[in-house]
C-alpha positions in Angstrom: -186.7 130.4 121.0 -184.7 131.7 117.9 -181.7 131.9 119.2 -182.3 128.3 121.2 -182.5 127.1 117.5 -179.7 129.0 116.2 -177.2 127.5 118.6 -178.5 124.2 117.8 -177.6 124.6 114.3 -173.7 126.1 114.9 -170.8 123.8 115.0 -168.8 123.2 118.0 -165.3 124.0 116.9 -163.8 122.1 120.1 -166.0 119.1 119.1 -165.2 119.0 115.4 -164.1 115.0 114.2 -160.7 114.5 114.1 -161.1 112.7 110.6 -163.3 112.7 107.8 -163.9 110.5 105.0 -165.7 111.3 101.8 -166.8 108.9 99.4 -167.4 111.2 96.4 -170.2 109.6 94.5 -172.7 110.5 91.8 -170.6 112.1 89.7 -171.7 109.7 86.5 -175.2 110.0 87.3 -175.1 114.1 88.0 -173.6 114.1 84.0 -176.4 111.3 82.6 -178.9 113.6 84.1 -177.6 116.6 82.3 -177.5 114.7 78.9 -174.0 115.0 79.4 -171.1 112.2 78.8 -170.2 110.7 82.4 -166.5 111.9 82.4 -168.3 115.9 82.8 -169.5 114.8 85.8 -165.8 113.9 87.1 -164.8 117.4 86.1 -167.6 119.0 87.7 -167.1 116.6 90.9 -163.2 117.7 90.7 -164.2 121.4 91.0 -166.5 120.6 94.4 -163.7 118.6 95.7 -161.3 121.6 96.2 -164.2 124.1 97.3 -165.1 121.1 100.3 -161.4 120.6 100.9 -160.3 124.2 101.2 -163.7 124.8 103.8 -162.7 121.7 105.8 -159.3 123.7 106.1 -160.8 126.6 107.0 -163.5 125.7 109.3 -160.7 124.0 111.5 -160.6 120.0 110.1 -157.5 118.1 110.8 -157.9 115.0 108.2 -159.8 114.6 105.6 -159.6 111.6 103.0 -161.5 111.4 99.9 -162.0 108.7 97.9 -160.9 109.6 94.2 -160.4 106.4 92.3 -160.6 102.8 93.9 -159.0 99.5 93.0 -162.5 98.5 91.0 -163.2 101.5 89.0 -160.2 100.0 86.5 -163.4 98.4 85.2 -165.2 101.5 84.4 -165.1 102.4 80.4 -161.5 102.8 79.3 -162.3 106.8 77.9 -163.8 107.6 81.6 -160.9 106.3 83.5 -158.7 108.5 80.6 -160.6 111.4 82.2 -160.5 110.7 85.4 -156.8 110.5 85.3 -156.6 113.8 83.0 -158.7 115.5 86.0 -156.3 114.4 88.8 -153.7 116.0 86.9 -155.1 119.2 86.1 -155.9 119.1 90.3 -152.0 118.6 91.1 -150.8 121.2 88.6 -153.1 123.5 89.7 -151.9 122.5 93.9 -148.8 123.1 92.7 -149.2 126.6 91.3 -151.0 127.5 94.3 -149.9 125.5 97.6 -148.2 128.0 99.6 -151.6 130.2 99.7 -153.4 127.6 100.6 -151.2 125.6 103.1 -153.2 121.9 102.7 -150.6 119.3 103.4 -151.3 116.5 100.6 -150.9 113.1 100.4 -151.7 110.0 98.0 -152.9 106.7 100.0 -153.2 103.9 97.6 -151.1 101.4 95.7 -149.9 104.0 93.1 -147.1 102.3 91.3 -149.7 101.5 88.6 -149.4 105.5 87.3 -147.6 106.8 85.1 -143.6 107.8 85.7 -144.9 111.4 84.9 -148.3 111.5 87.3 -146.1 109.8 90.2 -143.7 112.7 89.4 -146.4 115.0 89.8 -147.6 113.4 93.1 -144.5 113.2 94.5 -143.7 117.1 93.8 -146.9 118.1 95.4 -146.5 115.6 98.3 -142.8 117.1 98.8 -144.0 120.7 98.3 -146.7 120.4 101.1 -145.4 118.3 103.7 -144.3 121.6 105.8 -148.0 122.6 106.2 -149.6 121.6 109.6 -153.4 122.6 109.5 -155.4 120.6 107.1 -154.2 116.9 105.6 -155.4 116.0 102.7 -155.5 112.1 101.7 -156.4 111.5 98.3 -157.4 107.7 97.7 -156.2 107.0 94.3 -156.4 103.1 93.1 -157.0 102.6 96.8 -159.2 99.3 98.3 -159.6 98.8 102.0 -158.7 95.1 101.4 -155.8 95.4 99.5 -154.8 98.2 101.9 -155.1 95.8 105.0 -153.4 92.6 103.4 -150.5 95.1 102.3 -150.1 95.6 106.6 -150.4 91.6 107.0 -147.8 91.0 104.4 -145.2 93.2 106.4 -146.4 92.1 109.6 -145.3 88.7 108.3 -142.2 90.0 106.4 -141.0 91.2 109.9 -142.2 88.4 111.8 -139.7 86.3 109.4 -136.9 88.1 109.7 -136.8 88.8 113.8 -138.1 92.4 113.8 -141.4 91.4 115.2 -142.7 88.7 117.4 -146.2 87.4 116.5 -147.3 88.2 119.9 -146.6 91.9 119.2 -148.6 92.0 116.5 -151.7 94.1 117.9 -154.3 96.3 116.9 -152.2 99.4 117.6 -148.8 97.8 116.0 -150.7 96.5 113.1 -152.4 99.7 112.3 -149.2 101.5 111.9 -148.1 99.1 108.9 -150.9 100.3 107.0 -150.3 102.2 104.2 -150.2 105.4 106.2 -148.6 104.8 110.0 -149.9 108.0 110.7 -153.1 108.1 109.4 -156.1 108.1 112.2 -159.2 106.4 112.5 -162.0 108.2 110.8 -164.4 109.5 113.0 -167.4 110.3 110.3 -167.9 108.7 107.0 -169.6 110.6 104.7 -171.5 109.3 101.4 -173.7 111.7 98.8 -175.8 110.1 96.3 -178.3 107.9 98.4 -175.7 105.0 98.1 -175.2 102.8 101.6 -172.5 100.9 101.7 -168.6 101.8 102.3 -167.7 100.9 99.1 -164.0 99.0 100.3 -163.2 102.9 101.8 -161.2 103.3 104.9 -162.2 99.8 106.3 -159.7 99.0 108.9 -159.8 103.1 110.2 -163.5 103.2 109.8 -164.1 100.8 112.7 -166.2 103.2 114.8 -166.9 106.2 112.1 -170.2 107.6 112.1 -171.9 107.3 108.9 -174.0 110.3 107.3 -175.8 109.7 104.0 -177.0 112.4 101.4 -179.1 111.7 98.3 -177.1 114.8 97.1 -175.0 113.7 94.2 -171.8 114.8 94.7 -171.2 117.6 92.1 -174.2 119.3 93.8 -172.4 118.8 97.5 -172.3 122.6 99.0 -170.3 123.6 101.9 -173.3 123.6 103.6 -174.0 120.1 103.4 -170.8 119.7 105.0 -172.2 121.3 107.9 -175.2 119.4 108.2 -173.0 116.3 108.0 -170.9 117.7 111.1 -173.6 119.0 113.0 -175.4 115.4 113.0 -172.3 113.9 114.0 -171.6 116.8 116.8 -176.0 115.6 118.3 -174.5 111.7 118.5 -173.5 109.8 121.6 -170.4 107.6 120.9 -169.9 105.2 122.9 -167.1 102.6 121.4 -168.7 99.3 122.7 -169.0 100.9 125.7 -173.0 101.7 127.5 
């Protein structure tokens, strides 16, 4: 009966998705609950990010995109976005330092020409200095929205249609997906959420089609490898069946 269990409670490395999604949330509240101001939650977030990332990578994961800063949270108070921005440079300088032992090919998916010359620098360096490595891909959503993503793929569908590169007619699913912001970038099998939150938030929404969703009251700096698990493991019990019976 206990080992019966046990295998019941081991991922299936041949059955691992392809690509995950994680919207990491809670970090604000995580902080509030502390007493502390909301940015320490960012930093504390920033520090579960890598842990997760670097165990996707080493439990076998092919894609992972995380969703870091989104087209909204411009809104947010002007010293927390500061922060924010502060902690996604302290994460590339410390990639950089430390990319060949780690070997996680990164990658920015977003409308980033709203950064600054020097953070693009950085992001380009790191994007450059990673692109050899073929295990783990890491796509970080920075001022990313799955609208403004999808209308970016319209606009060149249309740009080509204009000038004779494209018929309308070949404008499918498959074709369309490729002028995306990413051609390259899969569908997302499982879509994962921490902080009791259920929505997708404008993340992923064309590649999300058919994800799996998992939910976690866990706020995210409180997100253990383990959950990870438990998030795979419920996807691994599901029958997907595309539309299909």
């Amino acid at each position: 009966m206990n080992l019966i269990k046990r295998k019941e409670n081991v991922i299936d490395p041949e059955r691992l998705p392809n690509h995950v999604g994680i919207i990491m949330d809670g970090n604000g509240r995580w902080a509030q609950k502390r007493g502390l101001p909301r940015y320490a939650g960012h930093a504390a977030g920033a520090k579960v990010f890598k842990t997760i990332a670097y165990y996707a990578r080493d439990i076998g994961l092919k894609n992972l995109t995380v969703y870091a800063f989104s087209t909204e949270n411009w809104q947010r108070p002007q010293e927390e976005v500061s922060r924010i921005m502060k902690v996604l440079e302290e994460f590339i300088d410390d990639a950089l330092n430390t990319f060949e032992k780690e070997k996680v090919r990164i990658r920015f998916l977003g409308d980033l020409s709203v950064f600054t010359g020097v953070l693009r620098e950085k992001m380009d360096r790191i994007v450059d200095a990673t692109k050899k490595f073929s295990g783990l891909t890491l796509n970080i959503a920075m001022n990313y929205g799955g609208q403004n993503e999808i209308v970016h793929g319209a606009r060149e569908a249309a740009r080509r249609v204009l000038t004779g590169e494209m018929k309308p007619e070949d404008i499918t699913p498959e074709s369309f997906g490729k002028l995306l912001y990413f051609d390259d970038c899969d569908t997302v099998d499982l879509v994962i959420r921490p902080s009791g939150e259920k929505r997708l938030s404008n993340f992923l929404l064309w590649q999300s089609a058919y994800a799996e969703f998992w939910y976690s009251d866990i706020l995210w700096p409180d997100f253990k490898p383990r959950d990870l698990d438990r998030a795979i493991l419920d996807y691994q019990k599901r029958n997907r069946r595309f539309g299909r019976v």
